[in-house]
Structures are given as structure tokens and as C-alpha cells.
C-alpha positions in Angstrom: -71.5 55.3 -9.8 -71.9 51.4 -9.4 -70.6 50.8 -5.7 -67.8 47.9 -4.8 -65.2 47.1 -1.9 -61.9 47.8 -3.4 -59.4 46.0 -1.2 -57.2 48.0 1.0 -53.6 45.6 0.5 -54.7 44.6 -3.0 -54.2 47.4 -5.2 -50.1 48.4 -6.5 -50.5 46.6 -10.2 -53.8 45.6 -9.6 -57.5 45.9 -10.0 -59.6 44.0 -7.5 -63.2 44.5 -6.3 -66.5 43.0 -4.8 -69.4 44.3 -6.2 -72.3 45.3 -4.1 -76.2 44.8 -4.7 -76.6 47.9 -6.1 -80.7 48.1 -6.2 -80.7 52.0 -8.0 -79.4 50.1 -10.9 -82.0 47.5 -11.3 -83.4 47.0 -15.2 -86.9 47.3 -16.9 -88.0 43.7 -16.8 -85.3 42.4 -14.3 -86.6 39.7 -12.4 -84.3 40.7 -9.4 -83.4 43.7 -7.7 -80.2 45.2 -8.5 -77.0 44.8 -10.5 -77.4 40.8 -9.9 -74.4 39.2 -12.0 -75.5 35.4 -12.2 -76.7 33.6 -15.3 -77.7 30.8 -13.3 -80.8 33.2 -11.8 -83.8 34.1 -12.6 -82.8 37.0 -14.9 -82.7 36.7 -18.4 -79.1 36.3 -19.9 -79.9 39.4 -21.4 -80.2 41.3 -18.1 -77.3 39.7 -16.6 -74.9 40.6 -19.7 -76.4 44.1 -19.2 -75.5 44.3 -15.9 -72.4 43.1 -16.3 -71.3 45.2 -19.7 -72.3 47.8 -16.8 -70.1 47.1 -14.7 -67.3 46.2 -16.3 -67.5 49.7 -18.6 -67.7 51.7 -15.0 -64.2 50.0 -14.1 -62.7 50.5 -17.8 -62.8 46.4 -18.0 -62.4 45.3 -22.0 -65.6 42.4 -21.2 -63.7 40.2 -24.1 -60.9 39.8 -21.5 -62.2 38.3 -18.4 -62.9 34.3 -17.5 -65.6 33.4 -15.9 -66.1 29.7 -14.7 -68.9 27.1 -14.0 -68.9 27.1 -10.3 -69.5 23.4 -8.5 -68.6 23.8 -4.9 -65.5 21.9 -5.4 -62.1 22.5 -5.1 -60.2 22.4 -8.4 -58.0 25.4 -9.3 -57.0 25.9 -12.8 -54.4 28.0 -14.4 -55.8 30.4 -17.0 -53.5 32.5 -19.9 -56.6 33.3 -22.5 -60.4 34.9 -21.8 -63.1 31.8 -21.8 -65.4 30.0 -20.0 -64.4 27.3 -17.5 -66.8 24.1 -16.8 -66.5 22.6 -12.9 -64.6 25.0 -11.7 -64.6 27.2 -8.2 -60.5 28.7 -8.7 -58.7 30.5 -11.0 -54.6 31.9 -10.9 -53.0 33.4 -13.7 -49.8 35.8 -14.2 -51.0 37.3 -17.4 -51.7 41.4 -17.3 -55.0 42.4 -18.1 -56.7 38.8 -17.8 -59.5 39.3 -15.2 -60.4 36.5 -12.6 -64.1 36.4 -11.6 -65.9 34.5 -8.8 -69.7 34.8 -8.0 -71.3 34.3 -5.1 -74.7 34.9 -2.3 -73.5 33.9 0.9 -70.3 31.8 0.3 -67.0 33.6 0.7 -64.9 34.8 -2.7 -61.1 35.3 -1.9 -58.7 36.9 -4.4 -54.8 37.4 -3.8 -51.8 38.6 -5.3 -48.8 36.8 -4.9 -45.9 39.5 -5.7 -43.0 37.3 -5.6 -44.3 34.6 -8.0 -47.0 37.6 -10.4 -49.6 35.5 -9.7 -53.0 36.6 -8.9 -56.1 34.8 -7.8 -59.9 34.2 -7.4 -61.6 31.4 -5.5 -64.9 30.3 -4.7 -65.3 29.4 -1.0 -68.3 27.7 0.8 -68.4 25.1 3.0 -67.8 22.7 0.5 -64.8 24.6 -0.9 -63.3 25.5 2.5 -63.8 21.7 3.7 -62.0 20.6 0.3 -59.3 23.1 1.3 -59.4 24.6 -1.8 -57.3 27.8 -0.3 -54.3 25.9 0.7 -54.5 23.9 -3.0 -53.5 28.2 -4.4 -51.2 28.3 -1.7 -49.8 25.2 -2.7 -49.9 25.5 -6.2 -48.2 29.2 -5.5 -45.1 27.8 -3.4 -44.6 25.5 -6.7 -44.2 28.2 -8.3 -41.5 29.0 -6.3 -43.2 31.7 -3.7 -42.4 32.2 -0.5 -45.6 33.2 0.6 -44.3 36.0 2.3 -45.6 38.5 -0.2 -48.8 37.4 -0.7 -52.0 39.5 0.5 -55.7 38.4 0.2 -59.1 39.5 0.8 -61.8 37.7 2.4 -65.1 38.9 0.9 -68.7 39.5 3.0 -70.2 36.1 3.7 -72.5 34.7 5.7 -72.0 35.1 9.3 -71.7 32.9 12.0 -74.7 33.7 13.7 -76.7 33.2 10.5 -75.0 30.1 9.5 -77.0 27.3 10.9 -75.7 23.3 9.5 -76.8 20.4 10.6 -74.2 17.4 12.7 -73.4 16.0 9.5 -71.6 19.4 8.1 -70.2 20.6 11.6 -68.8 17.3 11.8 -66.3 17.9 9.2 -64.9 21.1 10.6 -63.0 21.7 13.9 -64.7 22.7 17.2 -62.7 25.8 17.1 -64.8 26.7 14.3 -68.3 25.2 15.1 -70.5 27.0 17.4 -72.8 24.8 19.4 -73.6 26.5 22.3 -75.9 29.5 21.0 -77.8 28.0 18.6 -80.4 25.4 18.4 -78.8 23.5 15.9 -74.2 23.7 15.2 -73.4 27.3 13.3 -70.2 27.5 11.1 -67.9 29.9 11.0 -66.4 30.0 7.7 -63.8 33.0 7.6 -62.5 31.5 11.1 -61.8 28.6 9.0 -60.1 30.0 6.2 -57.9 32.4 8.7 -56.6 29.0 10.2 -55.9 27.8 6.8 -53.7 30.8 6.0 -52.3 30.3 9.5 -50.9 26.7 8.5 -48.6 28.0 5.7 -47.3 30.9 8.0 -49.4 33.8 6.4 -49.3 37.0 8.8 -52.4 38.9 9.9 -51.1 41.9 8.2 -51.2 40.0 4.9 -54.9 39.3 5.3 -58.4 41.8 5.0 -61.1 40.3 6.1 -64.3 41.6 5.5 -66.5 40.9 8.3 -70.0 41.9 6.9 -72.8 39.2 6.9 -75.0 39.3 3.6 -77.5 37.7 4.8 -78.0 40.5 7.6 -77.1 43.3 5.0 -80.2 43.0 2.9 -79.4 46.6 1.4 -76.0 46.2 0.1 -75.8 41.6 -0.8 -77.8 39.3 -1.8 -77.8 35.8 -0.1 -79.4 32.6 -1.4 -79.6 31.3 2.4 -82.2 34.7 2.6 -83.6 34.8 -0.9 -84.0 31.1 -2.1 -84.0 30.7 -6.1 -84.9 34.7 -6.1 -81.4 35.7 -5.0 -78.7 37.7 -7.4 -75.5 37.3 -7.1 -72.3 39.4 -6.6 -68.7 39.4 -8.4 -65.2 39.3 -6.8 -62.7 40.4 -9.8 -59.0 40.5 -10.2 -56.7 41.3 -12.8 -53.5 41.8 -12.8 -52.8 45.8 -14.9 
């Protein structure tokens, strides 16, 4: 059994899940350890399609019916309606049933959400970049056009990298608020990037009981994430997936 986080307030009308390392299913010939998910790795494209044909038949997921997009550590959010591959892209939002959303990542933070008052779900790609280009409050936004309230939203926050392992130089603290910059501890300014996307639900009025936040570190979790801040070019990397059922 391939092992994920299923999130706790994502689940009436929905699959959702954030796929762990899984080293016990790890290929002949695989370059990296585990069910890594990435094309843009060291694995083949053979090994990766592998791995994720595994995955996806362990969560009865038709493979032909999930986007996938060309992630840039930006902040542009498209709406999708068909199964394809998306160039420059770190979000995806649809309201079509059985259309899955994916996001990969080592170390940044993936966020999906369902929006029950509008249908909409969502996956986006979150690192510094991403959360510095506010690419969270862009959904939001683009969700309250749509006519939402935003008060029956809910959205996970998937493992990152911590605070404590997060080490920036001026330049990047710079661009986030003190509230969220750690330069006391550290030799050099440490980020803390679910603080900052908390405070960015916080602006549009999203409760704490709408949120799950996932507070493990994957660079500290060796076991269960890979991190490209730990590994370098040798690092997998892990899916958050959505889809609306």
C-alpha cells in the first residue's frame, strides 16, 4: 500500500492527497530512492511514469484524466476544464468532476482547497517565490469572482521545509515581514513560509478551523520526503492531488 496524507477537512466530494517518499517501492534501475514523481530528476521518464501509473492505479485515478503543469516559481493560476499539460505554471482551479489537479514539490509548500460554495477546487505551488508573489491570495481572489464567500472554503498546507532549516540570505528576508523572518537564532535570516501563508488566509477572513496545516519539515524527515535543500539534483519529488469526484 503506497502511503499519503489524506487531508482531514478535504474529503466530502473529494479526493485529495500528498504522497510520501515511499523508499519500499523504489524501481530496478531507479536513479532515486522511492516512488519519486518528477520528470525534471534524474530518473528516467520511464521510471517516473512508472511510478506514477503506480500511484494513481492504488487511488483508482484514470492517469488520462489529470493535468500536470510546468512549474516556474511564479504565480500565475490558470483555470483548467480538459486533462493536459500546462507550460509556466505553479496553480491550477477547476470545477469539473473527475479532473485531477497536481502539484510537485521537495521542500516548497503544495496547497490544495475546495471551495464548496463556488465547486471549485484547487492546487498550488508555494515557495518563497510563489508565496512572495502572493500566489494564494490570486485563488482566493480569483474564487470570490466567482462569486464565493470564502466562508466554505478549507485548505491544506502540505510538509515543507521548516523554519529552523530554512536559512535565506538579506536579500530574500527582505521581502517578507519580520513577523515571519527569524533573525535571532540563526547565523544568517530563516523564513518561515506556512507563517506566511496563514497570514495570507488571515487577510481575506479565512478561520483557523478552515485551515490544516501540516507542520512536518522534509528536510528533517529524511524517511518519509525528499527535499532538494537536503538532496541537491539527487532529490525526488512528491505530489499534492485533488479532484473533485
Amino acid at each position: 500500500m503506497i502511503s499519503v496524507i489524506e487531508p482531514k477537512l478535504i474529503q466530502t466530494g473529494v479526493k485529495a492527497f500528498f504522497s510520501l517518499k515511499n523508499e519500499q517501492f523504489s524501481q530496478n534501475g531507479s536513479k532515486i530512492i522511492g516512488l519519486n514523481l518528477g520528470f525534471n530528476t534524474l530518473d528516467s521518464k520511464e521510471t517516473v511514469q512508472n511510478n506514477r501509473m503506480l500511484l494513481f492505479k492504488n487511488f483508482g485515478i484514470q492517469s488520462n484524466s489529470v493535468v500536470f503543469c510546468n512549474q516556474v516559481h511564479g504565480a500565475t493560476i490558470l483555470e483548467v476544464s480538459t486533462p493536459e499539460f500546462i507550460d509556466s505554471t505553479d496553480g491550477l482551479i477547476t470545477n469539473k468532476k473527475n479532473l485531477g489537479l497536481c502539484i510537485l514539490v521537495a521542500d516548497c509548500a503544495a496547497i490544495v482547497f475546495h471551495d464548496k460554495e463556488s465547486g471549485y477546487i484547487g492546487a498550488l505551488h508555494a515557495g518563497w517565490r510563489g508565496t512572495k508573489g502572493r500566489i494564494l491570495p490570486k485563488a482566493l481572489e480569483m474564487l470570490k469572482d466567482k462569486g464565493s464567500s470564502l466562508k466554505e472554503i478549507n485548505l491544506f498546507i502540505s510538509p515543507c521545509i521548516s523554519t529552523a532549516k530554512f536559512e535565506v540570505g538579506n536579500e530574500v528576508a527582505d521581502e517578507f515581514p519580520e513577523i515571519v523572518v527569524n533573525r535571532i537564532d540563526f547565523e544568517k535570516p530563516h523564513i518561515d513560509i506556512r507563517k506566511m501563508l496563514v497570514l495570507q488566509l488571515d487577510e481575506f477572513g479565512i478561520q483557523k478551523e478552515q485551515i490544516e496545516v501540516n507542520d512536518q519539515c522534509t528536510f528533517e524527515e529524511k524517511s518519509n520526503f525528499y527535499s532538494y535543500r537536503r538532496e541537491g539534483k539527487q532529490s525526488g519529488r512528491l505530489m499534492a492531488y485533488i479532484q473533485l469526484v
